[in-house]
C-alpha positions as CSV (number, residue, x, y, z in Angstrom):
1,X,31.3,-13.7,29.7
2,X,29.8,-13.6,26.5
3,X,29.7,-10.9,24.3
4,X,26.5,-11.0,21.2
5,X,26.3,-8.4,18.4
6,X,23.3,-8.3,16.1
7,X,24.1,-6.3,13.3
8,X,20.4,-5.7,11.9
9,X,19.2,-3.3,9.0
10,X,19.6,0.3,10.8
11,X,21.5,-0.2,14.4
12,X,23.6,-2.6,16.1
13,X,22.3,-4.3,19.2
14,X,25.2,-5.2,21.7
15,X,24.6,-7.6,24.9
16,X,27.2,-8.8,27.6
17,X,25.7,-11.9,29.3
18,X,27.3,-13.9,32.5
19,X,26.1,-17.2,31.4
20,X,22.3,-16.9,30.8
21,X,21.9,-13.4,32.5
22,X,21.9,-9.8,30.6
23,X,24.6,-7.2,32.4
24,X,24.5,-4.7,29.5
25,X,22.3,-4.0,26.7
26,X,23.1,-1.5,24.1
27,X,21.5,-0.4,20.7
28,X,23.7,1.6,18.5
29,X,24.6,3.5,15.5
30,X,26.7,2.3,13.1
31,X,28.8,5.2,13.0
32,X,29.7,4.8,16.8
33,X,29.9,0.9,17.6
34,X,33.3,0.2,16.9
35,X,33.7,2.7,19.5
36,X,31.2,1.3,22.3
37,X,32.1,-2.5,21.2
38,X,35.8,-1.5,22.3
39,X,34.9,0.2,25.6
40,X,32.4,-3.1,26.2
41,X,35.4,-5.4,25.5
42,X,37.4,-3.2,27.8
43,X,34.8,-2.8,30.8
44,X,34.1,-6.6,31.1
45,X,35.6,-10.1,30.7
46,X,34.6,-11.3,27.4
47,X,35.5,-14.5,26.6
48,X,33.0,-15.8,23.6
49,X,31.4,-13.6,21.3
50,X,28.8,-14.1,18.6
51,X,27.8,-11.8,15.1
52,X,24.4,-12.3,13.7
53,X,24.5,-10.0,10.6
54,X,21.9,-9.1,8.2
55,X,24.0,-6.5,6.6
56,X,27.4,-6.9,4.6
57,X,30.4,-8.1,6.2
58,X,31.6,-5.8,8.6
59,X,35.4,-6.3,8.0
60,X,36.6,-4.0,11.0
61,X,34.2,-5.6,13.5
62,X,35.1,-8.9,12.7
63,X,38.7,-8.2,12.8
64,X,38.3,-6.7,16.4
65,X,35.8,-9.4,17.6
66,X,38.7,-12.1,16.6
67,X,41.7,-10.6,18.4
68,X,39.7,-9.8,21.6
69,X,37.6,-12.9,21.5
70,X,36.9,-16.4,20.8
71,X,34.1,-15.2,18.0
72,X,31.5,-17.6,16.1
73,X,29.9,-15.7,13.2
74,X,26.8,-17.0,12.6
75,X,25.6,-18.6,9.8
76,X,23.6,-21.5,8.2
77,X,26.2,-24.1,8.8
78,X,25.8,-23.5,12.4
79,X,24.4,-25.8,15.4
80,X,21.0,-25.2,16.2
81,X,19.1,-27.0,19.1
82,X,15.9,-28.3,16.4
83,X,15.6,-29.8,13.4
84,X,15.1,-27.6,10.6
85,X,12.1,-28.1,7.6
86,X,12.3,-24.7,6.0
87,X,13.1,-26.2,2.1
88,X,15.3,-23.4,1.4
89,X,17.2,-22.8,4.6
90,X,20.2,-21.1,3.3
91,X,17.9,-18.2,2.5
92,X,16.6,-18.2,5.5
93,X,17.3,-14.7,8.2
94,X,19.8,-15.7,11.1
95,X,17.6,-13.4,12.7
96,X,15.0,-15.2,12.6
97,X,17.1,-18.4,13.4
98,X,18.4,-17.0,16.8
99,X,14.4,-16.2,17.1
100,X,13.3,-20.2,17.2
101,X,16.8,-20.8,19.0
102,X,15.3,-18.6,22.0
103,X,11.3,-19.9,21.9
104,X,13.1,-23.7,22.3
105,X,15.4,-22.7,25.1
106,X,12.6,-20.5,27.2
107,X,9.4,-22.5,26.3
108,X,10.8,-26.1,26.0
109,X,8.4,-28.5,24.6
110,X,5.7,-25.9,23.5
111,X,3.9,-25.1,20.0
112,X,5.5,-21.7,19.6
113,X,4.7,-18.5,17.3
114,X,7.5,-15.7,17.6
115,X,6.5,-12.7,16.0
116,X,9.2,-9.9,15.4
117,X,8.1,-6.8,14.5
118,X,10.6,-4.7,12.9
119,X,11.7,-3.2,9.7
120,X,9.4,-6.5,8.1
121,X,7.1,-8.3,10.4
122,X,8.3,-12.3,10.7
123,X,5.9,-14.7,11.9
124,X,7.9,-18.3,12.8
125,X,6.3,-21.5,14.2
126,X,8.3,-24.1,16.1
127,X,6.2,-27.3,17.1
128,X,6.5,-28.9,20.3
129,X,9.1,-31.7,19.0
130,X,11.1,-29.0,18.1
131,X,10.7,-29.2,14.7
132,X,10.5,-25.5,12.9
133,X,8.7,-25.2,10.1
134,X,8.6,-21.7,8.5
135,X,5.6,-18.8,9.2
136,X,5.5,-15.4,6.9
137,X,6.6,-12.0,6.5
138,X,5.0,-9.1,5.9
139,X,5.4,-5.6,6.1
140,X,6.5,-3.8,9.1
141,X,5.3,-0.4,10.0
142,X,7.8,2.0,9.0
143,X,7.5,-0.3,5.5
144,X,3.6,0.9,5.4
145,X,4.0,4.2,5.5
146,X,6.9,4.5,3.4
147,X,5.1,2.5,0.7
148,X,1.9,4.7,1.3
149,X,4.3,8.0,0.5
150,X,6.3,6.1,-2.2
151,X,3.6,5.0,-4.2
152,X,1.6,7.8,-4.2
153,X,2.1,11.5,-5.2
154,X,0.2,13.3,-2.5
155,X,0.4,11.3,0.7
156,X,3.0,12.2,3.2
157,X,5.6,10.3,4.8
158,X,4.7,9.8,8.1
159,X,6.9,8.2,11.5
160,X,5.8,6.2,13.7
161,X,6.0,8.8,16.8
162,X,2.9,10.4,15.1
163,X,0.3,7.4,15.9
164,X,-3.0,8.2,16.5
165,X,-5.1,6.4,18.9
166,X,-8.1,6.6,17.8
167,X,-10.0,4.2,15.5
168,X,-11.3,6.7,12.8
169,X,-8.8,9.0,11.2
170,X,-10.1,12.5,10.6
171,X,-7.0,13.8,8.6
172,X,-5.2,12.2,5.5
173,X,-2.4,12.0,8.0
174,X,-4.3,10.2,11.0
175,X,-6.5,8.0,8.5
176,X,-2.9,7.1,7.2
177,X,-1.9,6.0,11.1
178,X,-5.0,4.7,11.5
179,X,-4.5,2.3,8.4
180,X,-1.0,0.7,9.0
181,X,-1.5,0.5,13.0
182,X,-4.9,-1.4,13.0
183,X,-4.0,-2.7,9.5
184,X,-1.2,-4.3,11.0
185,X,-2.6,-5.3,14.5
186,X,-5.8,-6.9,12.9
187,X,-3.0,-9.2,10.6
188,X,-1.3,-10.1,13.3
189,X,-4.3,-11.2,15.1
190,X,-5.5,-13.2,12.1
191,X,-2.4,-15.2,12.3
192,X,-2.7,-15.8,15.7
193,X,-6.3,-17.2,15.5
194,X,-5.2,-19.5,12.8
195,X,-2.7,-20.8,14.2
196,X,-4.9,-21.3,17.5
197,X,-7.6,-23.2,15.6
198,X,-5.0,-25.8,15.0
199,X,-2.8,-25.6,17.6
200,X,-5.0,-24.6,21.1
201,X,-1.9,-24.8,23.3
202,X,0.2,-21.9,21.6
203,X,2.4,-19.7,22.6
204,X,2.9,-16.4,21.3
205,X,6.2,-14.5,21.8
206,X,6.0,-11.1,20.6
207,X,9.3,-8.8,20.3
208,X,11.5,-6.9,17.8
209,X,11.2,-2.6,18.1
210,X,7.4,-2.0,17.2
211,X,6.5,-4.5,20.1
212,X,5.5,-2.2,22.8
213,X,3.2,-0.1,20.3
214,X,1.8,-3.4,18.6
215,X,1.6,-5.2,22.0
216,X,-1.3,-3.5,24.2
217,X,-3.3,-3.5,21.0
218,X,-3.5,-7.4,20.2
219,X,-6.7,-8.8,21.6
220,X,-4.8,-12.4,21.9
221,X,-2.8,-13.0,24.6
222,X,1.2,-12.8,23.8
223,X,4.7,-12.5,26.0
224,X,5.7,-9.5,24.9
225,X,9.8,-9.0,25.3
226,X,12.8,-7.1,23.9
227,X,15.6,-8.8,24.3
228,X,14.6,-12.1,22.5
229,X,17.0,-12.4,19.9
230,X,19.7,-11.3,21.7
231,X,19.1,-14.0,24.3
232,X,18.9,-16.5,21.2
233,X,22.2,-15.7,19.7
234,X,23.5,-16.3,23.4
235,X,22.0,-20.0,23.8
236,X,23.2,-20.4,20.2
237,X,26.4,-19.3,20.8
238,X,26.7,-21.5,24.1
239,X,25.3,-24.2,21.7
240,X,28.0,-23.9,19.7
241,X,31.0,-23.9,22.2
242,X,32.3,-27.3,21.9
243,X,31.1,-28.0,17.9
């Protein structure tokens, strides 16, 4: 079994998988993985492990990943199943790495678009050769309405449990909701259509943790998923088995 840890801005996202297929699915604080990791390498046979992390080194993780595993920390220098144009692909997110790893292995031979909506919004296009050639990044949700209440001296900050469904806000706070939400589903939109006028056979993955909000709200059609990355780092990690 293979054991995949994404260690991402806020929380830790932990997956078991018995070859291509998820047994456990976890996300968790920082302050209580160590814990849960070493109860999931206790409850199951892991043989491989992978750590995608966007964070600092996590020196005790590793360590533990290493003696109960054989672990591949990802990184730039690994395999990847497509040929990479980015021109600066060191700086590049292994996040959004694993992301084009996963739309290659589940939509083979497809123009692809993943969209991840998290703390930032990433938008990465992978042609049908296989042959990735960047997208954007923009702000995520959370980001808007932090910026709104940073930058200004009266605005509140607001969370994201506090959307408003409406079109037209009547409050400061639900023209506020009003602004990042459709703000944010009209941009996401607008990418889409562009990238449909030049590429009519697209497919649109949509996933990260604002997906479910952001997803019953697009007018273009989109696979809408949560365990996307995850299931990336595990084809990468299979990938990278005998490298």
């Amino acid at each position: 079994m293979n054991l995949i840890v994404d260690a991402g801005n806020s929380f830790i996202k932990l997956a078991v998988f018995n070859k291509n297929e998820i047994i456990k699915s976890q996300t968790l604080n920082y302050k209580i993985a160590i814990n849960q990791i070493k109860e999931t390498l206790q409850d199951y046979p892991i043989e491989y492990s992978i750590i995608a992390s966007t964070k600092q080194e996590q020196p005790q993780l590793l360590q533990l990943l290493e003696k109960k595993s054989k672990l591949h920390v990802l990184s730039h220098k690994s395999q990847f199943p497509f040929k990479n144009n980015y021109k600066t692909p060191s700086t590049l997110g292994l996040d959004r790495l694993a992301l084009v790893t996963a739309a290659v292995n589940e939509f083979p031979q497809k123009n692809s678009l993943i969209i991840d909506a998290g703390t930032c919004v990433t938008y990465d296009f992978i042609d049908r050769t296989k042959v990735y050639h960047g997208g954007a990044i923009s702000p995520g949700l959370h980001m808007r309405f932090k910026a709104m209440h940073t930058f200004t001296d009266k605005l509140p900050l607001l969370t994201i449990k506090e959307l408003n469904k409406n079109l037209i806000g009547n409050t400061t706070e639900t023209s506020m909701q009003v602004g990042a939400l459709i703000g944010l589903v009209n941009e996401i939109d607008g990418f889409i259509n562009d990238y449909l006028s030049d590429y009519e056979d697209l497919t649109v993955i949509l996933t990260g943790g604002d997906h479910q909000i952001l997803s019953t709200r697009l007018k273009n059609s989109i696979f809408a998923t949560s365990n996307f990355l995850v299931k990336g780092l595990n084809f990468i990690l299979e990938y990278n088995k005998n490298t």
